[in-house]
C-alpha positions in Angstrom: 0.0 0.0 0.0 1.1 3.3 -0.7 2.3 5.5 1.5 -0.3 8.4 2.6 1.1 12.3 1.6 -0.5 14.0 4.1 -2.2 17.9 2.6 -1.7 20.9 4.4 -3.1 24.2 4.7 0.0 25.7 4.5 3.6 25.2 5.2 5.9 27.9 6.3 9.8 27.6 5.8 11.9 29.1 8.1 10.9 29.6 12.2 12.5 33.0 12.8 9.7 35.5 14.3 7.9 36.1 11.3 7.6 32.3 9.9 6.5 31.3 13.6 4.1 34.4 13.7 3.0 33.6 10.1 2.0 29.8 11.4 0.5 30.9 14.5 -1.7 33.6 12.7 -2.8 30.8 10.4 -3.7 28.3 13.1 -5.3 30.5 14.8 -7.5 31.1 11.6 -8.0 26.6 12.2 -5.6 26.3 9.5 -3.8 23.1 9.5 0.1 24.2 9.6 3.5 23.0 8.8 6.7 25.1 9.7 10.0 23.4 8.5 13.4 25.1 9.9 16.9 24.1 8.6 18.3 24.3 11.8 17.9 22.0 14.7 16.3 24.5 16.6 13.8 26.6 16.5 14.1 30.5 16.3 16.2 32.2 13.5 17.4 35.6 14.5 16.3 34.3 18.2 18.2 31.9 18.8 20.7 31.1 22.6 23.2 28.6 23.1 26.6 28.2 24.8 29.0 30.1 21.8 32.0 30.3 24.1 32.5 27.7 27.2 29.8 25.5 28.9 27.5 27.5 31.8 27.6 30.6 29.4 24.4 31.4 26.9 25.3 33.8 24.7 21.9 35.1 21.7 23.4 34.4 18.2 21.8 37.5 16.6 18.5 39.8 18.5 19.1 40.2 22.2 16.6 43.3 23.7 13.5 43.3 22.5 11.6 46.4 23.2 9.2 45.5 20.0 8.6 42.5 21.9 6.5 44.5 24.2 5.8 46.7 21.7 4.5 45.0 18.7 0.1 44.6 18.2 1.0 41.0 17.2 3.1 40.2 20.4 0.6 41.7 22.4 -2.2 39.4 21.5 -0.1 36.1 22.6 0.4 35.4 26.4 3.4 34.2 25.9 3.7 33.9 29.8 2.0 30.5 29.8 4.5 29.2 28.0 7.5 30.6 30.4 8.6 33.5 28.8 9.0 36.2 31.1 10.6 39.7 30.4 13.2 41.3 32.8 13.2 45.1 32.5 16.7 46.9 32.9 17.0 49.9 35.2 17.6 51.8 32.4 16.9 50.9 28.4 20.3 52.2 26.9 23.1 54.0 28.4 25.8 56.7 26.0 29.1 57.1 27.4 30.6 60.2 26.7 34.7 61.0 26.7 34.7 64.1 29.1 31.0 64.2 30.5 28.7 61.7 32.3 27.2 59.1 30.1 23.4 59.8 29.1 20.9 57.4 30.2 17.4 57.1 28.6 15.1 56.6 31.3 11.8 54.4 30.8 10.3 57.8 32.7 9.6 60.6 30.2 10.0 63.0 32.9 12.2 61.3 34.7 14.7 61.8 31.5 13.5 65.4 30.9 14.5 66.4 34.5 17.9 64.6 33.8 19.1 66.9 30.1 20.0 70.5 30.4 16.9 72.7 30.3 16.6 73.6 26.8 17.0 70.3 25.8 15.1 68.3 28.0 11.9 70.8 26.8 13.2 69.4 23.3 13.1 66.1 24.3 9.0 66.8 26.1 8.4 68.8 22.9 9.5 65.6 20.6 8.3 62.4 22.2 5.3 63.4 25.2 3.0 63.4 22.1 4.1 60.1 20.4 4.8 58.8 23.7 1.1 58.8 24.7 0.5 58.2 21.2 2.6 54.9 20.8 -0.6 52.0 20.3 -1.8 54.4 17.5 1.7 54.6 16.1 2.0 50.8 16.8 -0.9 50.1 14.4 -0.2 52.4 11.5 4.1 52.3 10.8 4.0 48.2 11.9 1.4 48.0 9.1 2.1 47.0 5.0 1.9 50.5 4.5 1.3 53.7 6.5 -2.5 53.7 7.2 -3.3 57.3 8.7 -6.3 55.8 10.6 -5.2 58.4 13.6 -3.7 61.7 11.2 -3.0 63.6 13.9 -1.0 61.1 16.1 0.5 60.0 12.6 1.9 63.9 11.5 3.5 64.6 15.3 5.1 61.6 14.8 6.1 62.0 11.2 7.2 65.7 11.5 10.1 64.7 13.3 10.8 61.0 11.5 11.4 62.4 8.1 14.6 64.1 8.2 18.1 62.8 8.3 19.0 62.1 12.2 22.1 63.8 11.9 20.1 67.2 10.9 17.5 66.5 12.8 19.8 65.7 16.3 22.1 68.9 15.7 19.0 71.5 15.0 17.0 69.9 18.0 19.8 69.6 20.6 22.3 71.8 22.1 24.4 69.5 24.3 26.6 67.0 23.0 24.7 64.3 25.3 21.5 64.8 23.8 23.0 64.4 20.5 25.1 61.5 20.8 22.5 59.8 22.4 19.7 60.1 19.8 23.0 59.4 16.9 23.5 56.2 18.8 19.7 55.7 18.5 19.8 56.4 14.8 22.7 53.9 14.2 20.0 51.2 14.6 19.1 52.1 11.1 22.1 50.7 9.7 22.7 53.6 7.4 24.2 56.8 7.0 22.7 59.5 9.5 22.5 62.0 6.9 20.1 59.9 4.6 16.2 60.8 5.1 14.4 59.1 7.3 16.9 58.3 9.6 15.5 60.1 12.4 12.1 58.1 12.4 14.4 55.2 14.0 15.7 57.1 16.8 12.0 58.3 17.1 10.7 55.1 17.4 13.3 53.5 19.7 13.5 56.1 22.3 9.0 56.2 22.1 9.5 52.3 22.7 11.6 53.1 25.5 9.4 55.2 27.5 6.4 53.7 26.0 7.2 49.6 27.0 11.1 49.6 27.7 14.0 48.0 26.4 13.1 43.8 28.4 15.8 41.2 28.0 13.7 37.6 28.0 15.1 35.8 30.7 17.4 32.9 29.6 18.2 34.3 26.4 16.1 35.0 23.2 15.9 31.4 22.9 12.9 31.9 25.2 10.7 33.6 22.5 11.1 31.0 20.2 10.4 28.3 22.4 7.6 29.6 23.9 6.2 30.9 20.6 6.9 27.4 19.3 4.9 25.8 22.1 1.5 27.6 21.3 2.1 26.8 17.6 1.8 23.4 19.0 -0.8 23.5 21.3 -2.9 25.1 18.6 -1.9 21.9 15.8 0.6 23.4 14.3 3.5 20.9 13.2 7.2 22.0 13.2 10.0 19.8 11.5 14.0 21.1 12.2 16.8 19.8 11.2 15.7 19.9 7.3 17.0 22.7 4.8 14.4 23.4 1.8 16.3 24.3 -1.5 13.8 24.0 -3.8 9.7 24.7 -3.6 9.2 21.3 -5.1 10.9 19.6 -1.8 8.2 21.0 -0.1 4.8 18.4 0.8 1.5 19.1 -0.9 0.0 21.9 1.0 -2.7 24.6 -0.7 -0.3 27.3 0.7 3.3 28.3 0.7 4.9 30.8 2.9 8.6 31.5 3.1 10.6 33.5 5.6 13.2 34.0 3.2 15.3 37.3 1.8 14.8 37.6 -2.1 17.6 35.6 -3.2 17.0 32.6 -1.4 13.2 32.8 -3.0 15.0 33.1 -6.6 17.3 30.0 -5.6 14.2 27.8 -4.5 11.5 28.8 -7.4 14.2 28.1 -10.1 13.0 28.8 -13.8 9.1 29.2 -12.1 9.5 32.8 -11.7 8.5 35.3 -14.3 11.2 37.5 -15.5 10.3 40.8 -15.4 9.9 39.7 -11.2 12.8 37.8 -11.2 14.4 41.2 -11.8 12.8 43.1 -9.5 14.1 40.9 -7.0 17.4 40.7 -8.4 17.2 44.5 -8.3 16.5 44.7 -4.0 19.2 45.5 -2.2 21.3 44.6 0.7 22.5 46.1 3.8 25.9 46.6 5.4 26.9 43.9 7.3 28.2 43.0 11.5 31.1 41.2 13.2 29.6 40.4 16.2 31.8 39.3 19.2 30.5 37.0 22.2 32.4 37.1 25.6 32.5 35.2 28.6 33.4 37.4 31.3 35.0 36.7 34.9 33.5 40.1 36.2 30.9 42.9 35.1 32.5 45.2 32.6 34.4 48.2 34.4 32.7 51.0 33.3 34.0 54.1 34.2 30.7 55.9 34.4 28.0 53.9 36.9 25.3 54.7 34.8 26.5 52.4 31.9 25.8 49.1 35.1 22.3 50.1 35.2 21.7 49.5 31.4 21.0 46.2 29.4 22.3 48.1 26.2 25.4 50.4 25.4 26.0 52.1 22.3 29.4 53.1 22.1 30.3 55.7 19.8 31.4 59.2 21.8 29.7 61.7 19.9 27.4 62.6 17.4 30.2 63.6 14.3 32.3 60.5 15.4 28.9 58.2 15.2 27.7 60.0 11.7 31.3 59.3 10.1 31.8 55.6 10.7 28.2 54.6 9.6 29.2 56.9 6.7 32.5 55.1 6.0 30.6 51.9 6.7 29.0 52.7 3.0 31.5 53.6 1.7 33.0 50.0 1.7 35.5 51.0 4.5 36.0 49.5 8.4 36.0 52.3 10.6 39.0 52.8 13.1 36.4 54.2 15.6 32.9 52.3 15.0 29.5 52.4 16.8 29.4 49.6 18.8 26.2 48.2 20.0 26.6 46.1 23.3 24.1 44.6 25.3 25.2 43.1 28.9 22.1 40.7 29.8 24.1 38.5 32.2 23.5 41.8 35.1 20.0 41.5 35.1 19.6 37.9 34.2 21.6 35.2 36.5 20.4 32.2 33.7 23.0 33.2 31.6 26.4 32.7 32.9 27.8 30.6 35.9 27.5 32.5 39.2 30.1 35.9 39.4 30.8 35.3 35.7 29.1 36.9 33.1 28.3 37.5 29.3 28.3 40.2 27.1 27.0 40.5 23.3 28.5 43.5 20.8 29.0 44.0 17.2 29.6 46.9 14.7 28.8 47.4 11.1 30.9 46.6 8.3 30.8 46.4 4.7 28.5 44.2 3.2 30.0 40.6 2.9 33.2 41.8 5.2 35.1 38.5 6.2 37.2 40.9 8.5 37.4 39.9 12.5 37.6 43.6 13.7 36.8 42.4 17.2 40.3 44.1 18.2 38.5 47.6 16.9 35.4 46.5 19.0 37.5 46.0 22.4 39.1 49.5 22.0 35.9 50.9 21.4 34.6 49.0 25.5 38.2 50.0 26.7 38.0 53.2 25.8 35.0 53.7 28.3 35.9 50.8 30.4 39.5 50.5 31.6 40.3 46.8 31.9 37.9 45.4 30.2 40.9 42.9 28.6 41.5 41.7 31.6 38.1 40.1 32.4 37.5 38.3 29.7 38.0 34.7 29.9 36.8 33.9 26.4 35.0 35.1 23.3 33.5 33.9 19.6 33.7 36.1 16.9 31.3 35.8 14.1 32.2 37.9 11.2 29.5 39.4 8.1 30.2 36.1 6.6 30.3 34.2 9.1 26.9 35.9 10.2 25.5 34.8 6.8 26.6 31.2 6.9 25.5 30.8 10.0 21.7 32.1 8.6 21.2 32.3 4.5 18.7 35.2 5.5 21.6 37.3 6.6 22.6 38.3 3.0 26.4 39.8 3.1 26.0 39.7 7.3 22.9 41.9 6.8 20.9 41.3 9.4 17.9 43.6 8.8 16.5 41.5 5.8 17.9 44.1 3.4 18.0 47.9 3.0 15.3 49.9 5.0 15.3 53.3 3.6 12.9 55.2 1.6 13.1 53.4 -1.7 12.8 50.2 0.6 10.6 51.2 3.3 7.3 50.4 2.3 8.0 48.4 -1.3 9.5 45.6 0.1 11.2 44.0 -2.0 9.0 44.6 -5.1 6.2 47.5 -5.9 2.9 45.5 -5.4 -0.6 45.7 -4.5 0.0 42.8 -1.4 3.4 43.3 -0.5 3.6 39.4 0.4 2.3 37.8 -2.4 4.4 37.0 -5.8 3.6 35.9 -8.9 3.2 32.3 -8.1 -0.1 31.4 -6.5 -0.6 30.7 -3.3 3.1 31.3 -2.7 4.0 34.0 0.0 6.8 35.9 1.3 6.6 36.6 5.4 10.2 37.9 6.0 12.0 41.3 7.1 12.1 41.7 3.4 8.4 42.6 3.8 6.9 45.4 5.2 7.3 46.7 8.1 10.8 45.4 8.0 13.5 43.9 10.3 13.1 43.6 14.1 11.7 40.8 16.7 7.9 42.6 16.0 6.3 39.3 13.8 4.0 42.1 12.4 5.5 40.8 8.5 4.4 37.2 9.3 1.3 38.3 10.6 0.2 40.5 7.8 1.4 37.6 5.2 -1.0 35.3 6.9 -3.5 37.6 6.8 -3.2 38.1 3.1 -3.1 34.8 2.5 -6.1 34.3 3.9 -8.4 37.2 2.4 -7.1 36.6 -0.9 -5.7 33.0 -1.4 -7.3 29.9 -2.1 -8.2 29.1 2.2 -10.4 32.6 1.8 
């Protein structure tokens, strides 16, 4: 007798936050559901395990999730039941300075007004009380396929600020040097050059997150999202296979629906000759990011800072000031390593005792680079912590350095060590990756794309998976 092929509703390749939101949105719906990951685990860009010696969990790529809070999708799972709880750092992000104490930004809007010189903490009031109090609004209308002004007003305070370049924007707002550098090092998020439009909008909507939900660390690693995202897939029939790479769409079992949390160019590789041209060129036109070298450390001690403020933070940006910040992400895009690079460094292990063996600890940092850098620049990184941390050297015990191409092999969505799922400026913002009615769907039916190559774009938020599955099922054949 012939072996039974079992038909799903859908199958969805790749479990990083958007496939797993994409399967949950869909089984919610009563769809019968399939995700297949490559990997043994489970997770994608969430990913923990022990990079460096045993007893020490480092995350492999996202580590604070403020969009975790943040998100409309995240908030309709309780996540909770499935043991994911969020630890909340005294303070979101700390900015050490050279020759002034480090800004922090508070979670307390007035708490952080009262802390900024008094012009510029009635800038800061003036630029984020509004979206502040607007933030579920915002939430519902930039996380979105496309800008939907269903609240205008909350949507232009927002947006008058979020359109220029952050650079501009951060000089013309701000006086002090603190106030700057801090809302650069927000802006470096963006992965591009400050003095491109648009840049600003990510500061915006980091710091708003911040005083809006806060910058939580899942305890035991980002590994937690996953699993516990994983478990409710489950508990509401969904079936999820590891350990098995797809390469082609026809690998795939009979199912009435496709989805694929893939970049582009792995969507060319597995439709083959299926693809009509004219979209085979559009997505051979959409482009790619800069890339990181991320370095994982196991520590014997806390890092040294030499400002206290920089303990009470789960993430550093390290940078000095605005102009220095502005010029490596420029030289960044301009093919070259900076000497001086913004570093992004979260310390996890201070709020989280899961993660390292008692008194030890771990710490996560990278820096851009050039797109498909295979350069360890780890040394550049270290100077960049000892430079606001005397002795740092001397505490660690051991470290893994994963380089843009390293970053890539390790996940094929990480295109040249990009880790945001591709460029996310204006000519990428809300036409990812191609010009279309449904952002998600392609030319071959029933087949969609739920990645950070979607809108709204990279970050742990799931909003791309979820708006996939929703297309898929107001306009696919399970309508």
């Amino acid at each position: 007798m012939a072996k039974r092929v079992e038909l799903y509703d859908a199958v969805v390749v790749g479990s990083g936050p958007n496939g797993l939101a994409a399967a949950i949105t869909l089984a919610r719906a009563g769809q019968r559901v399939l995700v297949i990951e490559g990997r043994p685990t489970v997770g994608g860009g969430m990913r923990t395990h022990e990079l460096t010696e045993a007893g020490f969990h480092h995350d492999i790529c996202s580590a604070v999730h403020p969009l975790g809070l943040g998100s409309p999708f995240f908030r309709q799972l309780n996540l909770a039941r499935y043991g994911l709880t969020w630890i909340q750092p005294p303070l979101p992000v700390a900015h050490p300075l050279d020759h002034q104490p480090a800004m922090g930004l508070e979670r307390n809007l007035e708490r952080m007004v009262a802390g900024l010189d008094g012009f510029d903490g009635d800038q800061w009031r003036r630029l984020m009380a509004g979206p502040v109090g607007d933030w579920p609004q915002l939430a519902a209308m930039l996380l979105a396929p496309w800008p939907r002004p269903t609240d205008p007003l909350a949507l232009a305070r927002f947006g008058l600020g979020a359109i220029w370049p952050a650079q501009f924007l951060a000089q013309k707002w701000f006086r002090g040097a603190g106030a700057q550098a801090l809302f650069a090092g927000l802006a470096a998020h963006s992965m591009q050059p400050l003095h491109w439009p648009l840049t600003a909008s990510f500061a915006l909507v980091l710091a708003l997150l911040a005083h809006a939900v806060g910058w939580p660390i899942p305890r035991g690693g980002s590994q937690a999202i996953a699993d516990a995202m994983a478990a409710y897939l489950r508990d509401l029939g969904g079936e999820i296979v590891t350990d098995q790479w797809v390469h082609r769409l026809a690998d795939l079992p009979p199912a009435r629906a496709i989805l694929l949390d893939v970049t582009p160019r792995q969507f060319i590789q597995m439709a083959g000759d299926r693809l009509p041209s004219g979209y085979r060129h559009q997505l051979l036109a959409y482009r790619y990011g800069v890339g990181v070298c991320k370095v994982d450390y196991a520590l014997s001690a806390p890092v040294p800072w030499r400002d206290p403020v920089c303990r009470q933070a789960g993430t550093v940006h390290l940078g000095g000031t605005l102009s220095e910040i502005a010029r490596g992400e420029a030289m960044v895009w301009q093919g070259q390593h900076a000497p001086h690079p913004y570093v992004l460094l979260c310390q996890p292990s201070l709020f989280d005792a899961t993660r390292a063996p008692a008194g030890k600890h771990t710490l996560w940092a990278y820096c851009h680079v050039p797109h498909g850098s295979f350069l360890d620049v780890s040394d550049t990184i270290e100077a960049q912590i000892e430079r606001f941390a005397p002795g740092f050297r001397d505490c660690v015990i051991a470290k893994r350095v994963h380089t843009a191409v390293d970053m890539a092999a390790y996940n094929p969505n990480y295109i040249g060590g990009d880790i945001n799922g591709g460029v996310q400026d204006w000519r990428q913002l809300w036409t990812r990756p191609t010009l279309r009615r449904t952002p998600y769907s392609t030319p071959l039916p029933n087949v969609y794309l739920c990645s950070s190559s979607t809108p709204p774009g990279g970050g742990v938020h799931g909003m791309c998976g979820f708006y996939a599955a929703r297309a898929l099922l107001a306009h696919g054949e399970m309508a």
